[in-house]
Wavefront OBJ file of the C-alpha trace (Angstrom):
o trace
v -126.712 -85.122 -10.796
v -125.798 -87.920 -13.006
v -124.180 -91.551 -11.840
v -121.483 -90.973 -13.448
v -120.837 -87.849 -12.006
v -121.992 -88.586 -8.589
v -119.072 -91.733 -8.939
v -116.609 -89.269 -10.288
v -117.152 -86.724 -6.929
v -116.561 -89.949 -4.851
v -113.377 -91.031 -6.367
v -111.798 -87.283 -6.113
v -113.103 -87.243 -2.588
v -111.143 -90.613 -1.776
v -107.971 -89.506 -4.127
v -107.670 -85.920 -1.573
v -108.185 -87.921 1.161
v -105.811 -91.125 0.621
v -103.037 -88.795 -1.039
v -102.149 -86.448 1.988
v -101.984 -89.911 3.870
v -99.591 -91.828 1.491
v -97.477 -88.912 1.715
v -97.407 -88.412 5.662
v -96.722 -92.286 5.650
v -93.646 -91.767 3.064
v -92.508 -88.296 5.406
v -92.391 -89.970 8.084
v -89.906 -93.239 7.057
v -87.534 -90.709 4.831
v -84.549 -89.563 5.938
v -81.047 -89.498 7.051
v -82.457 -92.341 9.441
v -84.436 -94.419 7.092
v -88.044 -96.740 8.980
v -89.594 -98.845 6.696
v -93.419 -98.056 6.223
v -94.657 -101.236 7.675
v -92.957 -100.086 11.085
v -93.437 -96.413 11.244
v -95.808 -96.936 14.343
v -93.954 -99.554 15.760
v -92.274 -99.730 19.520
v -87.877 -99.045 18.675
v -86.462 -97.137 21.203
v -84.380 -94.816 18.092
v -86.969 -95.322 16.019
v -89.722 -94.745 18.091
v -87.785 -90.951 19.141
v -87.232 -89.963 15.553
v -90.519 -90.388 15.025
v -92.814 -89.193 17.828
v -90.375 -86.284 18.904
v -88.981 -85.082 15.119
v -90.640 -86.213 12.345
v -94.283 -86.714 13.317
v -95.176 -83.037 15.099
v -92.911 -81.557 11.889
v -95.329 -83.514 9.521
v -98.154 -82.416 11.385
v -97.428 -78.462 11.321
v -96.413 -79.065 7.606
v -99.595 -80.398 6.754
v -101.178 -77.514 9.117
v -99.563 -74.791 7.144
v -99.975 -76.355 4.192
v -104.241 -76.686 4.790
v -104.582 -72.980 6.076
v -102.663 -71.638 3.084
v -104.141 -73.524 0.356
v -107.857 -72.754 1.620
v -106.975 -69.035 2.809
v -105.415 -68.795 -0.937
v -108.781 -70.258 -2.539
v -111.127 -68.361 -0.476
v -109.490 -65.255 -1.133
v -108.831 -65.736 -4.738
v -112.243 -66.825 -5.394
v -114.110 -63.700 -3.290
v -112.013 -61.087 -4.222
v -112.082 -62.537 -8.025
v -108.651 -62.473 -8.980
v -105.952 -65.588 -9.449
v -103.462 -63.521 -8.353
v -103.842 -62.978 -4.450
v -102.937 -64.854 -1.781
v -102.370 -64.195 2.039
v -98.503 -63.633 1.024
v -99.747 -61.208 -2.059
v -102.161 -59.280 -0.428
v -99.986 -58.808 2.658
v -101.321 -61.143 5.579
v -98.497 -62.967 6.151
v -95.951 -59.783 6.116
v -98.230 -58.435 8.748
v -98.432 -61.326 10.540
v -94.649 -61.958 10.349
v -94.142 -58.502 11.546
v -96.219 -59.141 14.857
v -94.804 -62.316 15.953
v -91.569 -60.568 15.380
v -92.981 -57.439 17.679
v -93.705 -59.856 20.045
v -90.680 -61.721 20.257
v -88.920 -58.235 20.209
v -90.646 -57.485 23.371
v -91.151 -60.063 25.231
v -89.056 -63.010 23.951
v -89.932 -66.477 22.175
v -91.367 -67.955 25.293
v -94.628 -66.043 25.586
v -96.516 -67.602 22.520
v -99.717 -66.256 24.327
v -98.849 -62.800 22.956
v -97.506 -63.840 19.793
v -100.294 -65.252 18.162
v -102.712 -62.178 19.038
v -100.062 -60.009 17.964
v -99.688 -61.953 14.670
v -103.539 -62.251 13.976
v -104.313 -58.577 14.614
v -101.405 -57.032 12.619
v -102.598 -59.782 9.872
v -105.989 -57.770 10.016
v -103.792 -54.292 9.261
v -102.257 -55.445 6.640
v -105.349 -56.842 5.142
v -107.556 -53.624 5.649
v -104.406 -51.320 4.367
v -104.213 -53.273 1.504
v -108.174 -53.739 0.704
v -108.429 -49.760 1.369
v -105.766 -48.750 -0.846
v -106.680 -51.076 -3.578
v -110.171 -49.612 -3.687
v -111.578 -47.235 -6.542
v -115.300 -46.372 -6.677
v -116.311 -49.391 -4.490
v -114.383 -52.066 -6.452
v -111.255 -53.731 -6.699
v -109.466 -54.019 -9.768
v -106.566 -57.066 -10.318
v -103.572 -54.727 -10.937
v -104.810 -52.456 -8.506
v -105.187 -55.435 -5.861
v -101.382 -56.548 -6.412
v -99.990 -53.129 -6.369
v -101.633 -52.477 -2.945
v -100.152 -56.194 -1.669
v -96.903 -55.860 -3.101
v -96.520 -52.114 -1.131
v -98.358 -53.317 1.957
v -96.149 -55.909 2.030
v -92.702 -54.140 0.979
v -94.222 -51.717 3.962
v -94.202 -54.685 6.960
v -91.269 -55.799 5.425
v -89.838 -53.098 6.220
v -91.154 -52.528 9.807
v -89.553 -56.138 10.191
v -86.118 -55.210 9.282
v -86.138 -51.931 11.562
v -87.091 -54.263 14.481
v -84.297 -56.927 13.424
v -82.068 -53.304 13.834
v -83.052 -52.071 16.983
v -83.423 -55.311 19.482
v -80.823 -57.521 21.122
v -77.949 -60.167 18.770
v -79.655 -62.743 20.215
v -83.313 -61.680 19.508
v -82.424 -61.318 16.331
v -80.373 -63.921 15.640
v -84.115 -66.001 16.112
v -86.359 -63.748 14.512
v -84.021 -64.342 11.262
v -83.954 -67.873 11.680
v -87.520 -67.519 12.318
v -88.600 -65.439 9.315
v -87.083 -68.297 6.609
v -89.199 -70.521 8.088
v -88.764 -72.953 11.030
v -90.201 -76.340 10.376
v -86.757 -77.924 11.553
v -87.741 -76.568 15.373
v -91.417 -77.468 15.293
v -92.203 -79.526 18.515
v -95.817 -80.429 19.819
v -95.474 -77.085 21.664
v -95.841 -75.254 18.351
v -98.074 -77.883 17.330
v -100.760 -76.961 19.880
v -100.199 -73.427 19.701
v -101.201 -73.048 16.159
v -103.850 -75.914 16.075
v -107.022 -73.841 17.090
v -106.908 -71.031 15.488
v -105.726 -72.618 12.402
v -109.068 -75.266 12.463
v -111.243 -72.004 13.450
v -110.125 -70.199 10.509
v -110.383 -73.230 7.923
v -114.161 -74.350 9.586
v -114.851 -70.618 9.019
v -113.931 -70.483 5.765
v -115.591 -73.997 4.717
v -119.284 -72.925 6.216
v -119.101 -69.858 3.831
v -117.736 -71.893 0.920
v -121.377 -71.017 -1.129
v -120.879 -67.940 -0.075
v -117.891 -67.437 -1.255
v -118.997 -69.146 -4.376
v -121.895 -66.736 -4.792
v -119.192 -63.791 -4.428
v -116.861 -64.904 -7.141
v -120.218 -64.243 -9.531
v -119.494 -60.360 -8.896
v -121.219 -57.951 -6.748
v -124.332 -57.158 -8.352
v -125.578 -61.110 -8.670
v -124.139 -61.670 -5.437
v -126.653 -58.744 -3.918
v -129.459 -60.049 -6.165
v -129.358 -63.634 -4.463
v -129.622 -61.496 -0.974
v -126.036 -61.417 -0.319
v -124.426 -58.444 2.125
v -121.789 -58.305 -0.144
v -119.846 -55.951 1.885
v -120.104 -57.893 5.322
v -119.539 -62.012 4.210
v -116.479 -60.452 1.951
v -115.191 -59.103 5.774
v -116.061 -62.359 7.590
v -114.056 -64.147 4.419
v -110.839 -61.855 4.942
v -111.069 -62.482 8.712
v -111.400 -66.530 8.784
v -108.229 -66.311 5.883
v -106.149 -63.776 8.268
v -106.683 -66.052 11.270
v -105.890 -69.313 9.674
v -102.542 -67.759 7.967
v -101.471 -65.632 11.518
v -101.977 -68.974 13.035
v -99.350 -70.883 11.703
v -96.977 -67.970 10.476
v -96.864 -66.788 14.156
v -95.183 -70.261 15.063
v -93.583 -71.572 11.361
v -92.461 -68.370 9.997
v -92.650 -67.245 6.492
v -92.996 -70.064 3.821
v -93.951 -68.058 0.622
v -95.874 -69.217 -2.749
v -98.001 -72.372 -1.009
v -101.184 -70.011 -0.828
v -100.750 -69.176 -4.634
v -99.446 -72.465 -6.045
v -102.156 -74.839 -3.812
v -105.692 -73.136 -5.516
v -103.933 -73.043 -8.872
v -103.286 -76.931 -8.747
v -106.399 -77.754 -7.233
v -108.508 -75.733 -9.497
v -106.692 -77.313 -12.338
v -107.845 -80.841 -11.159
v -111.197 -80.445 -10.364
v -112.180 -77.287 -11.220
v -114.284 -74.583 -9.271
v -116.999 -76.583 -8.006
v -117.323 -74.906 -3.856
v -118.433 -78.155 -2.350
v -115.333 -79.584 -3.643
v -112.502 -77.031 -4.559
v -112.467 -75.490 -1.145
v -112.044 -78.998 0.294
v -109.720 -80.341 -2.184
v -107.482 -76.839 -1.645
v -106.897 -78.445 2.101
v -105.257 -81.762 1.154
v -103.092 -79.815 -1.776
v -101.773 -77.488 0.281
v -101.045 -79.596 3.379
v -99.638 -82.725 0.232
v -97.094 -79.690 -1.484
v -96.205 -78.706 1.792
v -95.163 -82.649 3.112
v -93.396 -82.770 -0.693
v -91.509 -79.456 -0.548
v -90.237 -80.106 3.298
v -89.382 -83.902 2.156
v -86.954 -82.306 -0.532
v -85.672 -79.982 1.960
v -84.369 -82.129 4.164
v -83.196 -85.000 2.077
v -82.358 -83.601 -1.186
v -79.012 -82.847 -0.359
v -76.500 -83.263 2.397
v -77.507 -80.637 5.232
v -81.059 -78.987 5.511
v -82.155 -76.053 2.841
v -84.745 -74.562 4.448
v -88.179 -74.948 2.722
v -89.002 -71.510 1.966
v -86.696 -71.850 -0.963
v -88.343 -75.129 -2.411
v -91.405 -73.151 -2.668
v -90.300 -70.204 -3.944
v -88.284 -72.049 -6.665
v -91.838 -73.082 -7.365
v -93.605 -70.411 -6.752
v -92.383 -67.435 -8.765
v -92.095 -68.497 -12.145
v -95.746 -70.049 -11.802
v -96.648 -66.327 -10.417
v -95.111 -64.920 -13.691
v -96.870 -67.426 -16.089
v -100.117 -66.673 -14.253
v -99.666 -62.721 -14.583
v -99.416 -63.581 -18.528
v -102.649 -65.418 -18.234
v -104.562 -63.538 -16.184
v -105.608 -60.451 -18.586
v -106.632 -63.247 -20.796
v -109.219 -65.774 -18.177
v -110.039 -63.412 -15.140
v -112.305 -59.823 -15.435
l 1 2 3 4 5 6 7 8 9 10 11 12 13 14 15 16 17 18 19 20 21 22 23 24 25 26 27 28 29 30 31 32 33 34 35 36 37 38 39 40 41 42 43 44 45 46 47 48 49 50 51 52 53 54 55 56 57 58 59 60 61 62 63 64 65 66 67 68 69 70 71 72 73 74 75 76 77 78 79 80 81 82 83 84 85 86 87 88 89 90 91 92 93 94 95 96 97 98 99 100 101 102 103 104 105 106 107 108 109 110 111 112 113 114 115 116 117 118 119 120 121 122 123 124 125 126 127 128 129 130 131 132 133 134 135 136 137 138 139 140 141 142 143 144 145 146 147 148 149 150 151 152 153 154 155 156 157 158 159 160 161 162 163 164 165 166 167 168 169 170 171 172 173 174 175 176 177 178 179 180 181 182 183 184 185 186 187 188 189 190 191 192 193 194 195 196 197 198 199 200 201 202 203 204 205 206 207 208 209 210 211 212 213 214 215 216 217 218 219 220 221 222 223 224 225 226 227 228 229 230 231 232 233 234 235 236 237 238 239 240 241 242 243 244 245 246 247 248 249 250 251 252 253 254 255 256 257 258 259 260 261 262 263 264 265 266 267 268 269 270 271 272 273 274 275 276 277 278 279 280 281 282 283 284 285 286 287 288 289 290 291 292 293 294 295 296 297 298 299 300 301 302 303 304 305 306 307 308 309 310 311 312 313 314 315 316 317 318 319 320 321 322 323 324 325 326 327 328 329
């Protein structure tokens, strides 16, 4: 590798690391309550509440959701070779929405010990429903990929209304309030619920990031280069479920970030693996601080963020469906 390029690596690797902290820095002193930057950290007995007890575990879980969607997103769009899917495409986070919700529905919001296995193994459904019915002679095809997502998750959708139906006002009441997306109620509880699955799926998914690389190359170079195609594509699906039913089973639904993070990060430095899977973590978790900055200061009372990102997020899903028959076989 040349100089130049070997100083180019380093100054993207200090860019996705110092960027995600200027932001948290700058989410933390905006607001209704402004704290200069200088004393963000410093001992004021309002400032020192709004901080530690609001602002901080919300940044925190922002950044959270923001790193497991933006390298679920990458891994999946890379191994399954299409720039379309994403953990909200393909159906993950409908299933995983749909078991929290089950488990809320049965036992209430106070048993977060149930919710997350619920939310990771109904993730794993969805996924296999959607993989299976988007299969044709061993192979997925892009349109045939969406279709199965978009029914998958119309299907969980579904399943998620009917239990909004059937259960108590009051349970449903939260699991509305709770399927927007709740970034507004994050505490360090939900904090350290979702932290260790969340790192488990995004280590898992960074020690198979040349894997994953190898996989985007198609199947038969894949299996040339000794690949078990079949098997690291499975352990790649599993590490994205469990990092997106991680922090869906305590945030909610916040659509688009696993679609719009690999797009932007594969614009800026390409599709490298030792770096785009990396860089994927600090775009995702910098939109997500952005989007939930705008939500709560862009106009008098709270919008909730999951309609920043969609405002986002859909036309840039249109304008890549144009694209796609054009860049991606």
């Amino acid at each position: 590798m040349s100089r130049p390029q070997i100083q180019k690596n380093h100054l993207n690797s200090l860019f996705f690391v110092f960027l995600p902290a200027l932001l948290f820095i700058t989410y933390l002193s905006i607001g209704k309550y402004y704290i200069s930057p200088l004393s963000v950290f410093n001992k004021d007995s309002i400032g020192d509440t709004i901080i530690f007890d609001i602002r901080l575990p919300r940044a925190v879980e922002a950044m959270l959701f923001g790193a497991c969607m933006g390298i679920s997103g990458a891994s999946l769009q890379t191994t399954l070779r299409n720039p379309l899917v994403s953990p909200y495409i393909l159906g993950i986070s409908s299933g995983a929405a749909f078991g929290a919700a089950l488990s809320i529905a049965f036992f209430g919001t106070g048993y977060f010990l149930f919710t997350q296995p619920s939310a990771v193994l109904w993730s794993l459904i969805a996924i296999f429903l959607t993989l299976s019915l988007s299969r044709f002679r061993g192979h997925y095809s892009s349109v045939s990929l969406v279709l199965a997502g978009i029914i998958v998750s119309a299907l969980f959708s579904g399943l998620l209304a009917l239990i909004q139906i059937l259960i108590e006002p009051e349970k449903t009441h939260t699991i509305v309030a709770w399927t927007v997306g709740r970034l507004h109620t994050v505490g360090w509880r939900d904090v350290a619920t979702s932290t260790p699955l969340a790192i488990l799926g995004i280590l898992g998914l960074l020690i198979f990031r040349w894997r994953i690389f190898l996989l985007s190359m198609g199947d038969e170079e894949a299996k040339s280069l000794g690949i078990d195609v079949e098997k690291e594509r499975i352990l790649v699906v599993f590490f994205a479920s469990i990092a997106t039913a991680s922090v869906v089973s305590v945030v909610g639904i916040i659509g688009w970030v696993c679609l719009i993070s690999p797009h932007i990060t594969r614009f800026i430095v390409g599709s490298a693996p030792q770096i785009f899977l990396p860089a994927s973590i600090s775009v995702g978790a910098s939109f997500m601080l952005i989007a939930d900055l705008i939500s709560r200061t862009i106009w008098t009372f709270e919008i909730p963020v999951g309609i920043i990102t969609t405002l986002v997020g859909a036309p840039l899903f249109l304008y890549l469906m144009r694209r796609a028959m054009h860049e991606w076989s």
